[in-house]
N, C-alpha and C positions, 0 to 999 in steps of 0.2 A: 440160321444155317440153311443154306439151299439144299435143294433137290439134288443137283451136281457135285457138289461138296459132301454130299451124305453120302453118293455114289461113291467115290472117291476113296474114301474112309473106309467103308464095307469093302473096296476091293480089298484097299492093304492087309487088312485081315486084323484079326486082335494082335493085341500087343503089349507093353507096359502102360501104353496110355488109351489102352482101345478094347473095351470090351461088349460085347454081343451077346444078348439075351433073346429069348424067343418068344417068352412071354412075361407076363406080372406072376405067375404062380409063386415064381419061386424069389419070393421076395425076401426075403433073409438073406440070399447069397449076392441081391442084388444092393442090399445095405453094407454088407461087404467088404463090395468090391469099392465101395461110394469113400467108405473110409479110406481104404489103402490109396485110394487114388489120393486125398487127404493127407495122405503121409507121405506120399514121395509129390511126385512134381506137376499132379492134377493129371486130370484123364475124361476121358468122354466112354459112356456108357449106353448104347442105342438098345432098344427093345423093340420086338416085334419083325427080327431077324434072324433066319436060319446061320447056323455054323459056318454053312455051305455059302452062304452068300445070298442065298435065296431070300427074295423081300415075302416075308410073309403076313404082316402088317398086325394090328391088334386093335379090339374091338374098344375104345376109349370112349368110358361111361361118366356121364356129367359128375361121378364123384371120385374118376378113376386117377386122375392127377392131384387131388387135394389128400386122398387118403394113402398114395405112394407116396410125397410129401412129410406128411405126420408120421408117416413110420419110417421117414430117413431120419427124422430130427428126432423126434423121441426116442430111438436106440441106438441116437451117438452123442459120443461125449468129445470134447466140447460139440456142442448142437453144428451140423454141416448143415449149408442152406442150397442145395445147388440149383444151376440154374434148368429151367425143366419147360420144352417145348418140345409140342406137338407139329410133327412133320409130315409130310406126302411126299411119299413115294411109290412111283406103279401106280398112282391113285390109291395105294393102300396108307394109312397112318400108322403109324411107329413114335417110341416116345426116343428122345436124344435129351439127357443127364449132362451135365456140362459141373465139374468140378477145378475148385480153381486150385491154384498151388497158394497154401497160405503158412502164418509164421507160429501159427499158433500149435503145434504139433507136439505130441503125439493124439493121434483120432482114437476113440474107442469105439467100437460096436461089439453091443450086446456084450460089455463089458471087458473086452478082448480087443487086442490090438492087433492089425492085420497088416501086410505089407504087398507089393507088386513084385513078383518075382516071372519074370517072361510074357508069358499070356495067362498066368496064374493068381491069383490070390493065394497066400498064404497068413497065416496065422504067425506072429512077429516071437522070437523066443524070449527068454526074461532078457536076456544079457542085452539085443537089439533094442529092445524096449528101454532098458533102462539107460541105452546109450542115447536113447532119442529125448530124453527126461533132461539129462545132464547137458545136451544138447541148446534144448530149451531153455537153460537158467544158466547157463555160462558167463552170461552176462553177469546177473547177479552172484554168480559162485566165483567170478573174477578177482583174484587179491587183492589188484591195485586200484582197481576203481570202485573198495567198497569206504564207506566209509569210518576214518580215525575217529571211534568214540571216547577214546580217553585224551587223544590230546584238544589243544586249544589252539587260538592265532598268534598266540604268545611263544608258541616251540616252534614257530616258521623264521629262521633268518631272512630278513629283507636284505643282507648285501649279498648273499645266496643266488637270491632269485635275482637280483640287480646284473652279479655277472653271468648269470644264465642269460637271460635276454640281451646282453651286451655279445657274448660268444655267439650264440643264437644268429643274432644279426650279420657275426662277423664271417659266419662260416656258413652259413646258409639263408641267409636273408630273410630271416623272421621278425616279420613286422609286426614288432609289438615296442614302444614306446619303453625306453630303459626307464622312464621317471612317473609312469603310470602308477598309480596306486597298488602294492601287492595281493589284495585279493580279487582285484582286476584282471590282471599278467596270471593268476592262478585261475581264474575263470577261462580265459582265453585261451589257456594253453588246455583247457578239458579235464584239471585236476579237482576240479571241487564237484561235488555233488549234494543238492538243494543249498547252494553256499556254505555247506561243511566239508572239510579238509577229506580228501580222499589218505587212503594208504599207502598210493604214490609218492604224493605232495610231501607226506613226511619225509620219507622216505630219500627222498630228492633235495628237499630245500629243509631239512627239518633240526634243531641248531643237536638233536641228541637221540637220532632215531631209534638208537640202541634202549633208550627209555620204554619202547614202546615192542618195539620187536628186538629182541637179545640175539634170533638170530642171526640177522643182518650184518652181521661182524664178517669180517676174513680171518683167516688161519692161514698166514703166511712160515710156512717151515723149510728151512735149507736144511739137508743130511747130508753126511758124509761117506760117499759111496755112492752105489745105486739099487739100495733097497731101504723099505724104514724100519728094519731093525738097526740097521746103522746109525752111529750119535747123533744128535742133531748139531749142526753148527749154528745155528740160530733158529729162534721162531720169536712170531708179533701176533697177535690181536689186533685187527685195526678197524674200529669205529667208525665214529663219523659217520655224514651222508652218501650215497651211493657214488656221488658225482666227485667227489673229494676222497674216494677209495682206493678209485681207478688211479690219480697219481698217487697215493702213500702206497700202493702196493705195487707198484712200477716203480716206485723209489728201493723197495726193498728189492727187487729183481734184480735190477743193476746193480745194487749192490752186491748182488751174488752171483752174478755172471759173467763173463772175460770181455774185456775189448780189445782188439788186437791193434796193432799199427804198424803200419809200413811205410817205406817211403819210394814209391815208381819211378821209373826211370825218366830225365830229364824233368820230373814234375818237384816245386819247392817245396809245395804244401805235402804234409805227412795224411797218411790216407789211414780212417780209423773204420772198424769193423766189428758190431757184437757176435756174441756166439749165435747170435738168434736174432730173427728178423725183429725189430721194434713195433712194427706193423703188425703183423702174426700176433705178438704179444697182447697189444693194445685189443685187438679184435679179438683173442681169448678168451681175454679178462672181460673184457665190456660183456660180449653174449654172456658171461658167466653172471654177470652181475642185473643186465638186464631180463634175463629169459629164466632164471632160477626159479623153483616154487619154493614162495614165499611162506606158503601153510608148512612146510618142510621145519621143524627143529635144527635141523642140520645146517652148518656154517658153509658159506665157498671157502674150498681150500687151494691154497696154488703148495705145490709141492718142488722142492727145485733139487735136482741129483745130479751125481755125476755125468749124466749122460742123456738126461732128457729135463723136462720139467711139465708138469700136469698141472691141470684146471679141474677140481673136480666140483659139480653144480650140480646142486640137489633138486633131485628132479628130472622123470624121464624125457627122450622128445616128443611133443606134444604131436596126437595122431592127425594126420596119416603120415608123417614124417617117416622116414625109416634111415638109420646109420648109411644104407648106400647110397640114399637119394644126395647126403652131403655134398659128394666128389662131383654133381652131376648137376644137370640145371634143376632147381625145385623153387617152390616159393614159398614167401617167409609167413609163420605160424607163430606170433610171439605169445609167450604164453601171459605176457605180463605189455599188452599194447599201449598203455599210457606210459608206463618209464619206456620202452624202448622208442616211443615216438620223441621225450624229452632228447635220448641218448644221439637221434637220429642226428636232430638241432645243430647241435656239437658237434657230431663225425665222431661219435667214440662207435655207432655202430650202424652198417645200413639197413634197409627198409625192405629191398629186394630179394632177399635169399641169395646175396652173393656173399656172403663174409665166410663161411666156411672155404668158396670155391677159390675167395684170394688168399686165405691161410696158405692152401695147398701150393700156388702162384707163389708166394713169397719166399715159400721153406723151397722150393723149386730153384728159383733164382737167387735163393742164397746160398744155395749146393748144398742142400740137407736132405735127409727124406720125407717124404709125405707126411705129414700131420696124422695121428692117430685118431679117429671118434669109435666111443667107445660106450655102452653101456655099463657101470658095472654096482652092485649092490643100491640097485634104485635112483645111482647118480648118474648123469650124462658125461662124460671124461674128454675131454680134449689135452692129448699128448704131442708136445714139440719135442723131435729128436736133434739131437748135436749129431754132427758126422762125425763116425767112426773112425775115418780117414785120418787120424790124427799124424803131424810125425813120429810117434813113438811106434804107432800102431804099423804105419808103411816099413820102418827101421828092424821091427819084428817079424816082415813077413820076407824082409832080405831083398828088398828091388830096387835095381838098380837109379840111378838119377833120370835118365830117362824115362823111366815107367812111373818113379815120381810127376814129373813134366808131365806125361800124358795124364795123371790124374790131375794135376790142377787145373791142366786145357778142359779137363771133363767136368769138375767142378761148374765152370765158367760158360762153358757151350755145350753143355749134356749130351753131347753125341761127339762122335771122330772117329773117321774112314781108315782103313789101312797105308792109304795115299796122302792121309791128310798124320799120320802118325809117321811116316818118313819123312817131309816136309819138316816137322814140327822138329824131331830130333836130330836130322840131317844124318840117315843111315839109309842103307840101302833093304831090298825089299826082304834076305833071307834074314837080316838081326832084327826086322821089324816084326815078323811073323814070332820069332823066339819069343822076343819083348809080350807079345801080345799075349799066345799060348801062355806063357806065365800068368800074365795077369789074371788071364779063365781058369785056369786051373788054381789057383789064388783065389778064386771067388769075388776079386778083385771086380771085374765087368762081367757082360752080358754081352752075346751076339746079338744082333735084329738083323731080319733080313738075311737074302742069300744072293751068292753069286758079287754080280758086279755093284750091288743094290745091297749088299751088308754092311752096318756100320757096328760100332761099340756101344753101350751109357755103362753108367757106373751099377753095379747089383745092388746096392741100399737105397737105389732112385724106384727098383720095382717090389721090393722086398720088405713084406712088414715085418718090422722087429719083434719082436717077442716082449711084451712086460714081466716083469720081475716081479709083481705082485699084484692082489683083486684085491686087495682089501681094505679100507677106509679111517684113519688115525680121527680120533677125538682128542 
């Protein structure tokens, strides 16, 4: 490092990565700071510098850099090696510490963990510490990528993984040879470790994974009503591998939810409609199945009511996630990256952190409301609502055909103008305001905007519903 460059540096003044010492006295605080810089993202440490900026230089004796040295390495854990050159400036010399950002973290000194807080060092609390721990071995504390010790290469179906890589190819162009040898195609795809069956692998292509992990089942249950003290009208267990789940339990959904059908005007073909986006659905279940924790005892459950249906996945969001970042742009954290990268393959899930934000797009355009996320008893919950709007429900609140019409034009185009609500019904502008005013006082819609810039949406488009119950069926 130059003269100019050392300049430069002492003007900025200290900082998380810039710290100033005046002399070697106080060398304990100078071991440190050596650490903390160690723990976050590397730092440079000058000596022989006033607070003030002032070069005040230090007198470097032929054993004064070997023995600062041995007492950075000797009272840190794991040993820091930094790099340590002697500089001029003013014609005075000063020592510049140069530590790197490495992976190996947490640093100790003098048996204590430190951190960089401003221009500070601080002393790291337990919880930080131990987060930086758990940090550090994530990898190995990983579910999916650890390795299956009790099974064999005998519990892998090879036409499993035959139509994985045939899918694979078809839907995202994964070049891997459908007739390559399977614990080739299992190597390539990152599911084996030292050529033994990871936790995924089972998991994914494995002919009885329930063999090995009993949690890995679904609890499919349809009730009667919209709470689960109500009967149940059916429920399933359903096994299998992960990949082969996602349709038996999308087999059971439909089987428990409406399809509508109509037939449009001047059009032959009859036009059909679920109560629920099938998209929505699919990307549900899939996050539930791919992103779940697996150390968890607890089964995915899909729960289907009268009036919603629930995903509930064991297992909170993995940090720094947070339930608001969902609705908004964030990026994706899976907590299980070998199955959700098999999942990606196929298109049961993406890779981006956009699948919650098309949930929300889908239940939008399908004229429902917003998707729930939710934490609740250690599980992550994702709730699809049916719209309220039913015709019983509209026949109940007494409005007329027309303000029916204006709710399906809202269903379809989420918004509509006062102008655009006399058009639509062909009335004039005093029975249009009537129409409307009902509808608000109804609770029915929602103003936005004012003046000539006001339009309608429906209230269950801004409005979270309330759940009927926090609590979690076995």
């Amino acid at each position: 490092m130059n003269e100019e460059e050392i300049r430069k540096l002492i003007q900025e003044g200290e900082s998380e990565s810039l710290e100033i010492k005046t002399s070697l006295s106080d060398w304990k605080s100078i071991v440190e700071t050596i650490s903390a810089f160690a723990n976050s993202k590397g730092g440079i440490l000058i000596i022989g510098v006033k607070n003030n900026g002032e070069i005040r230089g230090i007198k470097v004796g032929k054993d004064s850099i070997e023995s600062l040295t041995n007492r950075i390495i000797q009272n840190t854990d794991p040993k820091i090696y930094p790099s340590v050159e002697v500089a001029r400036v003013d014609r005075k010399e000063i020592i510049v510490l140069t530590v790197k950002d490495t992976g190996n973290k947490p640093y100790l000194a003098f048996g204590k963990a430190f951190k960089r807080a401003g221009k500070s060092t601080h002393q790291m609390s337990r919880d930080e510490y131990e987060r930086m721990i758990l940090e550090k071995h994530k990898e190995e504390l990983r579910f999916d990528n650890r390795i299956s010790k009790e099974s064999c290469w005998k519990d892998i179906d090879e036409e499993k993984v035959r139509w994985f890589l045939r899918e694979g190819s078809r839907q995202r162009g994964l070049d891997i040879p459908e007739d390559i040898p399977v614990g080739e195609a299992l190597m390539r795809l990152q599911l084996l470790q030292d050529r033994n069956l990871t936790n995924a692998a089972v998991l994914l292509f494995g002919k009885c994974p329930q063999k090995f992990f009993i949690q890995s089942e679904v609890k499919c249950v349809r009730f009667r009503g919209n709470d689960v003290t109500e009967p149940m009208v059916d429920m399933k267990i359903i096994g299998n591998d992960i990949i082969s789940q996602v349709k038996e339990v999308e087999k059971f959904i439909f089987d428990h939810i409406s399809l509508s059908s109509w037939i449009e005007g001047r059009q032959i073909q009859r036009q059909e409609k679920w109560e629920y986006p099938p998209m929505a659905i699919r990307e549900a279940l899939s996050n539930a199945l791919a992103h779940r924790d697996y150390k968890s005892p607890s089964k995915v459950q899909v729960r289907i009511f009268d009036d919603r249906m629930e995903f509930w996945n064991p297992g909170m969001l993995p940090e720094p996630l947070t339930l608001e970042d969902l609705k908004r742009k964030h990026k994706s954290i899976p907590r299980n990256p070998l199955i959700a990268r098999q999942f990606f393959w196929i298109r049961y899930v993406e890779e981006v952190g956009s699948g919650t934000n098309k949930m929300v797009k889908w239940c939008a355009d399908w004229g429902l409301p917003e998707p729930d996320f939710d934490h609740i008893t250690g599980d992550f919950v994702v709730t699809l609502w049916k719209s309220k709007l039913t015709d019983e429900y509209l026949d109940s609140l007494g409005l007329n055909n027309r303000q029916k019409k204006a709710i399906a034009y809202l269903m379809e185009h989420k918004k509509i103008t006062k102008k655009e609500y006399m058009n639509l019904t062909n009335i004039s502008k005093t029975p249009a305001f009537k129409d409307i005013n009902g509808l608000l006082g109804k609770k029915v819609i929602v103003r936005k905007g004012s003046g000539r810039s006001a339009y309608y949406i429906l209230q269950e488009s801004v409005s979270k519903r309330p759940k009927r119950d926090q609590k979690k069926t076995e």
